[in-house]
C-alpha positions in Angstrom: -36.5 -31.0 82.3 -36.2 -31.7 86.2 -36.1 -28.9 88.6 -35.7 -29.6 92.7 -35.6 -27.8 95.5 -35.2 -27.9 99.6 -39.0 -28.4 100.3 -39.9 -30.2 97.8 -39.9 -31.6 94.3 -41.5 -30.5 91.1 -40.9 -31.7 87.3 -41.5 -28.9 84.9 -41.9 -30.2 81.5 -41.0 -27.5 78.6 -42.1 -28.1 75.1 -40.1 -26.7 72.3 -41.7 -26.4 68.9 -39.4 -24.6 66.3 -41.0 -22.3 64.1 -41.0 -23.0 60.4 -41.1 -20.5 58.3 -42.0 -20.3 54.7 -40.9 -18.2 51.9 -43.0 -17.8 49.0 -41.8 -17.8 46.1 -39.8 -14.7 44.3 -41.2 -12.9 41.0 -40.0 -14.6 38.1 -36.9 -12.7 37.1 -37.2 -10.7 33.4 -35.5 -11.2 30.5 -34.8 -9.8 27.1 -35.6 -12.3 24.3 -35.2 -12.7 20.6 -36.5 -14.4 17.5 -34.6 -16.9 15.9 -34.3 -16.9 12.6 -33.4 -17.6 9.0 -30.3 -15.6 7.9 -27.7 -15.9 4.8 -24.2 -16.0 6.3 -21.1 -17.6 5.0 -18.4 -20.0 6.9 -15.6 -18.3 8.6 -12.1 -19.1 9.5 -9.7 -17.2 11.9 -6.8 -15.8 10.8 -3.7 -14.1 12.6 -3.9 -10.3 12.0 -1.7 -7.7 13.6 -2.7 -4.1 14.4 -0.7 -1.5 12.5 -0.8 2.4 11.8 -1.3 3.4 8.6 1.4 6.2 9.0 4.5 5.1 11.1 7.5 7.0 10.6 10.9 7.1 11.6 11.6 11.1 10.8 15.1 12.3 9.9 17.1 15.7 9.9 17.8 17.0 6.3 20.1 19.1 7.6 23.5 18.3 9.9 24.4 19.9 13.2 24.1 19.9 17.0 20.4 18.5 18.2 18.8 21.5 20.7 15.6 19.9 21.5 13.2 16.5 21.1 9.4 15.9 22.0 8.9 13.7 24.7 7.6 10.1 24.2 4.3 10.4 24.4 3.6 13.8 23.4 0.8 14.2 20.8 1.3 16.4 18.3 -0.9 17.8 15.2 0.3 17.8 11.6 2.6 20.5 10.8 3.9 20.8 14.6 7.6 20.7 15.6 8.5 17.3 17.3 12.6 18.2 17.2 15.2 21.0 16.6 18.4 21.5 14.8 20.7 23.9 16.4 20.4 26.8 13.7 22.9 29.0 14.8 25.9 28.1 12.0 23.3 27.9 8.8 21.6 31.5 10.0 25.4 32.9 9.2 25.5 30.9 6.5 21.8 32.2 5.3 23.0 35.8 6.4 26.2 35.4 3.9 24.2 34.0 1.0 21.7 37.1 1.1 24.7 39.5 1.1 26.4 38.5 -2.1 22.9 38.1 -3.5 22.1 41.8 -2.8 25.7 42.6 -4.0 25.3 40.9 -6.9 21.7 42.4 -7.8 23.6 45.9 -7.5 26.0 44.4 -10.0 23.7 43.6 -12.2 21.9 46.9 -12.3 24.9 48.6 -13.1 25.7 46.7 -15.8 22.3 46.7 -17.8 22.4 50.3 -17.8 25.9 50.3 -19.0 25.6 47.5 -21.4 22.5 49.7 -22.5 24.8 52.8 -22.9 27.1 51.0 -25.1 24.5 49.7 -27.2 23.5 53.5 -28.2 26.7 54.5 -28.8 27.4 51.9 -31.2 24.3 52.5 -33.1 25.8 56.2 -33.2 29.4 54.2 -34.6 30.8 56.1 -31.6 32.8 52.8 -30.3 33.9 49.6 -32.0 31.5 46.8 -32.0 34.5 44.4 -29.2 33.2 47.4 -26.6 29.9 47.3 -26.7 29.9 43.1 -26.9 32.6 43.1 -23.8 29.6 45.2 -21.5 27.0 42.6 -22.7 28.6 39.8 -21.7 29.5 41.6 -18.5 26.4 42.2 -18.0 25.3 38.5 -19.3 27.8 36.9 -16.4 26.4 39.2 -13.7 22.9 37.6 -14.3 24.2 34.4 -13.6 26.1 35.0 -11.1 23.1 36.2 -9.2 21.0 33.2 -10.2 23.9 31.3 -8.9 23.8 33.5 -5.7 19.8 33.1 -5.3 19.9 29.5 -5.9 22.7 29.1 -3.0 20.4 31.8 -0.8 17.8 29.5 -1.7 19.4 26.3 -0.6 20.7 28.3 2.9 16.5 29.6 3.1 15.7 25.5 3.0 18.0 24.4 5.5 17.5 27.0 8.0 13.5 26.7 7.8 14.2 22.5 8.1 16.1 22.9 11.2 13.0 22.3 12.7 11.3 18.7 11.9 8.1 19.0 11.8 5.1 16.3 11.8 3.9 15.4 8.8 1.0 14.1 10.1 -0.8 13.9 13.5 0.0 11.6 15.9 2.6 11.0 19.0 6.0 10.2 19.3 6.6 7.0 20.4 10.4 6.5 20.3 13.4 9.4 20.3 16.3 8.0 18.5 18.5 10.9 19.4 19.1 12.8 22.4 19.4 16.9 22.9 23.1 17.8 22.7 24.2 14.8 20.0 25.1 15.8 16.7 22.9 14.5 13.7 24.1 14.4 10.6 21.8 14.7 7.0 19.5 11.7 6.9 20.2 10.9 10.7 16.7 9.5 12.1 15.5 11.8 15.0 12.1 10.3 16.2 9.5 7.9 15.3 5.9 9.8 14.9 2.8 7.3 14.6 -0.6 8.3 13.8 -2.6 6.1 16.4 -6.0 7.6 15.7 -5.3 5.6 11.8 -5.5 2.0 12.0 -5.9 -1.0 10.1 -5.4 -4.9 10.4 -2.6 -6.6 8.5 -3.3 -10.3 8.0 -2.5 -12.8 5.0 -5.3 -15.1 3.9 -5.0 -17.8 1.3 -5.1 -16.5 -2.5 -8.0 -18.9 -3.1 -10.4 -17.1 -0.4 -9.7 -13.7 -1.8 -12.5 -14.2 -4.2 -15.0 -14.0 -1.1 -13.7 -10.8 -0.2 -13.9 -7.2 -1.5 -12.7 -3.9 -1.0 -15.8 -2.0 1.3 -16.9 -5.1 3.0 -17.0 -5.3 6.8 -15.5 -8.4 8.4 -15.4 -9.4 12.5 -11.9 -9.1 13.9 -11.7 -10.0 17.2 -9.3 -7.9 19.3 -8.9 -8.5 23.4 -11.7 -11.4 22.7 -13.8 -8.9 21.5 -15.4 -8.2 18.3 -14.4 -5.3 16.1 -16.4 -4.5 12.8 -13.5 -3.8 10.2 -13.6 -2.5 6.9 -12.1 -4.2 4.0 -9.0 -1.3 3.0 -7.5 -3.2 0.4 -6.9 -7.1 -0.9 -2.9 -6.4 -2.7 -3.5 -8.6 -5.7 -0.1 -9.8 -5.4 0.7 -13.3 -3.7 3.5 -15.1 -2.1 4.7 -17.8 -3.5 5.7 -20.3 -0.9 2.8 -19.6 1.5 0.0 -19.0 -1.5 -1.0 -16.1 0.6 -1.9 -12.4 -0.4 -2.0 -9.7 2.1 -5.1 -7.9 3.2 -5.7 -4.7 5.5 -8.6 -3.9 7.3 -9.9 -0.4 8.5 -10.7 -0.1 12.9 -12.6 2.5 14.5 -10.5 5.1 16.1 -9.0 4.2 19.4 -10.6 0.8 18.9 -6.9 -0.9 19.5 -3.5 -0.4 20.2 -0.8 -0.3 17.5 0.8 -3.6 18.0 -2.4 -5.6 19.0 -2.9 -9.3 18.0 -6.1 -9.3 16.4 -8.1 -12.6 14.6 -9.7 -12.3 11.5 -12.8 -13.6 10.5 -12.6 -14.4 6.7 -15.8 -16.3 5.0 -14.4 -19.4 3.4 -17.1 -20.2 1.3 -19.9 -18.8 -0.7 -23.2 -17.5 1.8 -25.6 -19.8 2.9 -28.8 -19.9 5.0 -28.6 -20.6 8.2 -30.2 -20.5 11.8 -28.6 -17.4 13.7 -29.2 -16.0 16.7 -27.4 -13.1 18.6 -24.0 -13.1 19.9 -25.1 -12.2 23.2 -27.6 -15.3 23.3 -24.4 -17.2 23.9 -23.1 -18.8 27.2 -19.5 -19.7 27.2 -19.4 -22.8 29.5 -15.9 -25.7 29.7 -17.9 -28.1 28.8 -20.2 -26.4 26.4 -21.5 -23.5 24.8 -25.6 -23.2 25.4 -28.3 -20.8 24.9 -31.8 -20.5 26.6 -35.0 -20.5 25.3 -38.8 -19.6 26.3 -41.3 -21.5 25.6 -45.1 -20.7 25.6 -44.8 -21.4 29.5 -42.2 -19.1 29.8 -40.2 -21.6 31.5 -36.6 -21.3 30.4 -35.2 -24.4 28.8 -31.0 -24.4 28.5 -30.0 -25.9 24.9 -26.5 -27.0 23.9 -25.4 -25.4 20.5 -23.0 -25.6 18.3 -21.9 -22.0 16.4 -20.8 -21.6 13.2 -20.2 -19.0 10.8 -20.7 -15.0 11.9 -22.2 -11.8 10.6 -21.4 -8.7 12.7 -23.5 -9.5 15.7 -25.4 -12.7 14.6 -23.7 -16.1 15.0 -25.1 -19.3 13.3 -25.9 -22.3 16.1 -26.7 -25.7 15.1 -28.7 -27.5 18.1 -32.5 -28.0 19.2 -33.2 -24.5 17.7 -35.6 -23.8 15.5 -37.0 -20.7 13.3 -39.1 -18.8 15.2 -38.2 -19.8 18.7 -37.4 -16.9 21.5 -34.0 -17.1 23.1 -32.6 -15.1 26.0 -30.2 -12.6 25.0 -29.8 -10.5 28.4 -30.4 -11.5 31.9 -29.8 -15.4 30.7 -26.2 -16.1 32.7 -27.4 -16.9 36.7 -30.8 -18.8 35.3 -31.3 -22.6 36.3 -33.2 -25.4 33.9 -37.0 -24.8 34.0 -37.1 -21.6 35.6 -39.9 -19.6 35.1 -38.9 -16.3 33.4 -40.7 -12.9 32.7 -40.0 -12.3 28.7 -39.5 -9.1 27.3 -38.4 -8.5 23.5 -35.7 -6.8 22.2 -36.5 -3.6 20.7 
C-alpha cells in the first residue's frame, strides 16, 4: 500500500496474515447399545384391521311420548346414568289411576273373604242353602283376580314410568343423538348412540388356514398411527366365509390406546416360529433408499449396515444383513451419526 503526501513520499508496506484457528476435536457423542442375538420368532403378514368398541349401542325408548331432554354429544356418562328423558307427565296419571283401582280392589277383596268366610259357617250350621254360600266364594274368587289383574296393569304403569328415563347400560359417551328435545318418540324409537371407548378391540379377517398359528391369550403387534400396539388375542370365531376363506378375529387394546374407528394393521405369524437374528425396534433407521442399523465395533467406531427386517415379536424385529450374534448395535442416539464415527457406548439396562 502507497501513501503520499505534500512534502514528501513514503511507501508503507502492511502485511496481513489471517489467523487460523483450530478446533479440536468434540467428545465422542454416547450411545445406548444392544446385543444381538438369537431369538425364535415366526413370519408375519399385515392385515387390515379396524378399531371397534366392544359395546356400541344405538339406545331406544320403551315407552312412547314427548322427548324433554338428551345428553349432549360428547358427554361421558357411567353405567346406570340418565343419557335421555321421556316426558312422564301422561303415564304418572296413568300410574296414579292404576294404584287407585288396585287399592279399591284390595278393599274388595277383604270384604269379601270375610263374607265368603261368614257363609261358610253358616252353612256348616245348614243355616243357608249350599247356591249362597258358593255365590260369596266365587265373589270372592273374581275379586282376587281382578286385583291381580289390577296389580299386573299397576305393574306395567310402575315399568313405564321408571323407563321414561333411558339410562346407560354401560359407561361410555354419547356420540350421536338421534332425536331432538321436543319430538315425539314412539316405543322402540332409537334416542342416542352410547359407546364404551375405554373397551376396545381390533376386528380383522385373516385366512382360515393361519388361524392354526394363532390362539386365544396370545399377544400380536398391531400397528395403529404407524405405531406399535401389543394386542391381545379376544377371540378367533371358528366360523369362516366362504368366498374369501377368511374367519374373523378380535383383538383386545389398552385403554385409550385408539380411537373407535381407527385403521389399524395386524401382524399375524404365517408360519410356524423359527430362529432368527433380532435386534430392537428402535435399532432401526427408516431411510428412502434403505433401512440400516449401526454397530460398534471393538474401536468403538460406528459402522452403518443395510438390513433387511423380517418377522416381529413385540419389540424385537428380525434383520437379515452383515449382522451377526453377539454384535452391539445402537439403539438410542444412532439417527444424526456419520460412517466411522467414533462413539462412546453405553448398554442398555
Amino acid at each position: 500500500m502507497k501513501w503520499s503526501a505534500l512534502f514528501g513520499t513514503a511507501v508503507v508496506a502492511v502485511v496481513l496474515t489471517p489467523a487460523i484457528a483450530q478446533q479440536a476435536p468434540g467428545p465422542a457423542p454416547s450411545v445406548t447399545v444392544f446385543t444381538a442375538r438369537m431369538q425364535r420368532m415366526a413370519p408375519n403378514m399385515g392385515l387390515p384391521g379396524t378399531v371397534v368398541s366392544r359395546n356400541d349401542s344405538k339406545l331406544a325408548s320403551e315407552v312412547e311420548g314427548r322427548v324433554a331432554w338428551v345428553a349432549e354429544v360428547g358427554t361421558a356418562v357411567k353405567q346406570g346414568d340418565v343419557v335421555a328423558k321421556i316426558d312422564s307427565d301422561v303415564i304418572g296419571l296413568q300410574l296414579t289411576s292404576d294404584r287407585a283401582n288396585s287399592a279399591r280392589l284390595a278393599a274388595q277383596l277383604s270384604y269379601d273373604r270375610g263374607q265368603a268366610e261368614r257363609m261358610q259357617k253358616l252353612f256348616a250350621m245348614n243355616a243357608i242353602a249350599r247356591s249362597t254360600r258358593d255365590q260369596a266364594v266365587s265373589t270372592r274368587d273374581m275379586d282376587a283376580a281382578a286385583l291381580a289383574q289390577a296389580q299386573a296393569a299397576q305393574k306395567r304403569s310402575q315399568y313405564q314410568f321408571d323407563h321414561s328415563q333411558i339410562r346407560a347400560p354401560f359407561p361410555g359417551r354419547v356420540v350421536a343423538r338421534l332425536i331432538n328435545a321436543g319430538e315425539y318418540a314412539a316405543a322402540g324409537k332409537d334416542i342416542v348412540r352410547l359407546v364404551e371407548t375405554d373397551a376396545i378391540e381390533v376386528s380383522t379377517q385373516i385366512p382360515i388356514d393361519s388361524s392354526r398359528f394363532l390362539h386365544e391369550g396370545q399377544t400380536e403387534i398391531v400397528m395403529i398411527q404407524n405405531k406399535p400396539v401389543t394386542g391381545t388375542v379376544r377371540a378367533v370365531v371358528p366360523v369362516g366365509d366362504i368366498a374369501s376363506r377368511t374367519l374373523e378375529i378380535r383383538l383386545t387394546l389398552p385403554a385409550n390406546s385408539a380411537y373407535v374407528g381407527d385403521a389399524a394393521k395386524v401382524l399375524i405369524p404365517s408360519a410356524q416360529p423359527r430362529n432368527v437374528l433380532a435386534v430392537p425396534r428402535d435399532a432401526l433407521i427408516l431411510r428412502e433408499e434403505n433401512t440400516y442399523i449401526f454397530k460398534v465395533d471393538k474401536k468403538n467406531v460406528a459402522t452403518r449396515v443395510a438390513v433387511e427386517t423380517g418377522a416381529e415379536d413385540g419389540a424385537m424385529v428380525e434383520v437379515k444383513g452383515m449382522v451377526a450374534p453377539g454384535d452391539h448395535v445402537i439403539v438410542r442416539g444412532g439417527e444424526r451419526l456419520e460412517q466411522g464415527q467414533k462413539v462412546h457406548p453405553i448398554a442398555s439396562s
